[in-house]
C-alpha positions as CSV (number, residue, x, y, z in Angstrom):
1,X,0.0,0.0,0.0
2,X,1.2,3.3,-0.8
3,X,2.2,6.3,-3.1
4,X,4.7,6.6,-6.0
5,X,5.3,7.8,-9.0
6,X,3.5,6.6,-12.1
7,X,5.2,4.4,-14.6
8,X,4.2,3.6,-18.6
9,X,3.5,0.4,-17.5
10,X,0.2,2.1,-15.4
11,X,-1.2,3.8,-18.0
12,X,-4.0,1.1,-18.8
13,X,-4.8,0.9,-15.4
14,X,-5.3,4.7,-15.2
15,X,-7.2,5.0,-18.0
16,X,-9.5,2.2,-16.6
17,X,-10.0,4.4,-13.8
18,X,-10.3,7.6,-15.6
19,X,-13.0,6.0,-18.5
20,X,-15.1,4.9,-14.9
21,X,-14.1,8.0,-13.2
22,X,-16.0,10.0,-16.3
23,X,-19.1,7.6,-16.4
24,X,-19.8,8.8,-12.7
25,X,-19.3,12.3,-13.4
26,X,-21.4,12.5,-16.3
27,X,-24.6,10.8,-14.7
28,X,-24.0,13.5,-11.8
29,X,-23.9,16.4,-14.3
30,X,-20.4,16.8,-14.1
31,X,-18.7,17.6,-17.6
32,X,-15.0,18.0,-16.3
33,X,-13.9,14.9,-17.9
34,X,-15.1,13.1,-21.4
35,X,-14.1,10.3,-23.4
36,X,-11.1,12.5,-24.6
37,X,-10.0,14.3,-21.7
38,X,-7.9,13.8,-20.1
39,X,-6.3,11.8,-23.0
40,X,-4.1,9.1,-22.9
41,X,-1.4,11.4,-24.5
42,X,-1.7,14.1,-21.5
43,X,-1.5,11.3,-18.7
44,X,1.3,9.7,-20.8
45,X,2.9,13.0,-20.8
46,X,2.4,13.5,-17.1
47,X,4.3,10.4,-16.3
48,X,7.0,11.2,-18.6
49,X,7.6,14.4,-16.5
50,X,7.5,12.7,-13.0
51,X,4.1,14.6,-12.0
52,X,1.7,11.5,-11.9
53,X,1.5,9.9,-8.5
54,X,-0.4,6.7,-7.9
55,X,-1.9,5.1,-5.0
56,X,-1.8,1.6,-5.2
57,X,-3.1,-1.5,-2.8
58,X,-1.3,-5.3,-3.4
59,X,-0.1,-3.8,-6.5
60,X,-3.5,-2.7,-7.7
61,X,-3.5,1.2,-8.9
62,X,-6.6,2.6,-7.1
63,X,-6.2,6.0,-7.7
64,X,-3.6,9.1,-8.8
65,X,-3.3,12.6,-9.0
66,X,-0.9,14.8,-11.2
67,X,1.3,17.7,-9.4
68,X,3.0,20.1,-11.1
69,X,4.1,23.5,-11.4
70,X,1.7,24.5,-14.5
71,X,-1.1,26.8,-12.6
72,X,-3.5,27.8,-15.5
73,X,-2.7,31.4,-16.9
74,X,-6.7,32.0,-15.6
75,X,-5.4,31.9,-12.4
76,X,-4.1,34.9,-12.1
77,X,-7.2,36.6,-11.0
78,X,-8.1,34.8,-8.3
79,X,-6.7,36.3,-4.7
80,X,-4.7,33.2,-3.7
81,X,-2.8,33.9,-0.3
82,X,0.3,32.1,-1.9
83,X,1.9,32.9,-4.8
84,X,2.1,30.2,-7.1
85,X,6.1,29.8,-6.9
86,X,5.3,28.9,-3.4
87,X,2.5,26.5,-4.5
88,X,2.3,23.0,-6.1
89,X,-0.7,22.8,-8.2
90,X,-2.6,19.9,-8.5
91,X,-4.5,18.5,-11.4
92,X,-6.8,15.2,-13.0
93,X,-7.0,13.0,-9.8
94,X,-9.6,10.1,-9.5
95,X,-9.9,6.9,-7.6
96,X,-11.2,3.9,-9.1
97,X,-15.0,4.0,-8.6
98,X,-14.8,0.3,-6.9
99,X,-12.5,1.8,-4.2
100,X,-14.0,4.8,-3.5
101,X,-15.4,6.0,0.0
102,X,-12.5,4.1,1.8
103,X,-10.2,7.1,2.2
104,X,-7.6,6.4,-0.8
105,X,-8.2,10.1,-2.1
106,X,-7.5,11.3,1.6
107,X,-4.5,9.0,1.5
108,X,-3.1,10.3,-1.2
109,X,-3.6,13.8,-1.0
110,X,-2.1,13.4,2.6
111,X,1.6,11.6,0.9
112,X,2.0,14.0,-2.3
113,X,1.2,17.0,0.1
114,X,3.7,15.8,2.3
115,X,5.9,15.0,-0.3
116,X,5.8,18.6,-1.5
117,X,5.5,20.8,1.7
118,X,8.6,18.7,2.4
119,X,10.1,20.0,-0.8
120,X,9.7,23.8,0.8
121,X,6.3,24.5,-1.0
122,X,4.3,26.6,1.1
123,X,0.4,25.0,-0.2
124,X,-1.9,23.8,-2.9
125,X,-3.7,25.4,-5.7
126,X,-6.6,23.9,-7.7
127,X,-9.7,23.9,-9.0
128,X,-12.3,21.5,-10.2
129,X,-15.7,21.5,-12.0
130,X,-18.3,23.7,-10.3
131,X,-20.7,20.7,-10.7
132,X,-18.2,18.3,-9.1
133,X,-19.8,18.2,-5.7
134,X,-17.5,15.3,-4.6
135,X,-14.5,16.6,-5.3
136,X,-15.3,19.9,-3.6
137,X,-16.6,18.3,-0.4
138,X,-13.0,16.7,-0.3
139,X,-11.0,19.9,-0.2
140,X,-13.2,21.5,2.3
141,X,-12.4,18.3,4.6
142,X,-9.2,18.4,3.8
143,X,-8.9,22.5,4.9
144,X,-8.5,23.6,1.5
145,X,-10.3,27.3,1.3
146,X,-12.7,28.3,-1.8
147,X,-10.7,31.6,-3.6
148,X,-12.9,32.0,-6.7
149,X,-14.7,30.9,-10.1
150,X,-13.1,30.9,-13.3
151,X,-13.6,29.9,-16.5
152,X,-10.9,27.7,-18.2
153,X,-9.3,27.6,-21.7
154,X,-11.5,29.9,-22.8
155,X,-14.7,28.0,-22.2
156,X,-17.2,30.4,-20.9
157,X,-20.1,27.8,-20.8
158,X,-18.3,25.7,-17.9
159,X,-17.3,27.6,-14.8
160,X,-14.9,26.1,-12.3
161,X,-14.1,26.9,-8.4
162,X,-10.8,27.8,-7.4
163,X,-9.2,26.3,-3.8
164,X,-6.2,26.9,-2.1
165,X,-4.6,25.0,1.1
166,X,-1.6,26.6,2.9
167,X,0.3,24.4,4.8
């Protein structure tokens, strides 16, 4: 049981999650993820650059999360407390929809925010679909505090909510 970085090897099992992942957020009204997004290509690309973590159970991936330093150029006008060279942000996480309400997304928000606090960030920006009740519920647990709506990429029919943590 634990976290590490994602492999190539994972990527199936990722995308098994994510293709269940979007199932659920679509019969919620959620339209954050599709059957192209995130793409194989993007996740690929994530593990290529080391920013894919996984949590996996007797070598069963169960969930991941990418963390990087790429804050979307729309954040700029929300009024973070951190500035975002002092913040990891984090992007596309899911847990397998078989696992889920057993804590794995606590779990792993708990190591990689370790893992980078450790690394002398200062906190966490994100956002996620204004629909995506679940996921919002999550960072409110977890302390994370609302900063804002935004639009992304230029998509003015889908607003999203902004949240920041500060370790």
């Amino acid at each position: 049981m634990g976290i590490r970085k994602g492999k190539n090897s994972d990527i199936d099992d990722i995308m098994s999650i994510k293709n269940a992942v979007v199932i659920l957020m679509k019969e919620s009204g959620n339209n954050q993820w599709s059957e192209s997004y995130p793409a194989r290509d993007t996740l690929l690309n994530d593990i290529e650059n080391e920013n894919l973590y996984i949590y996996e159970e007797d070598g069963e991936v169960l969930g991941f999360i990418v963390a990087d330093n790429h804050h979307a150029y729309e954040y700029d006008d929300i009024p973070w407390e951190l500035a975002r060279l002092d913040s990891i942000a984090f992007h596309r996480a899911a847990v397998d929809p078989r696992a889920q309400g057993q804590g794995i997304a606590s779990k792993l928000f708990d190591e990689v925010e370790t893992h980078f606090k450790n690394e002398g960030y200062l906190g966490v920006h994100t956002d996620t679909n204004l629909n995506n009740l679940p996921m919002q519920s999550l960072f409110e647990k977890r302390g994370y505090e609302y900063r804002g709506k935004l639009n992304l990429h230029n998509n003015l029919n889908e607003w999203y909510v902004a949240y920041e943590k500060v370790f």
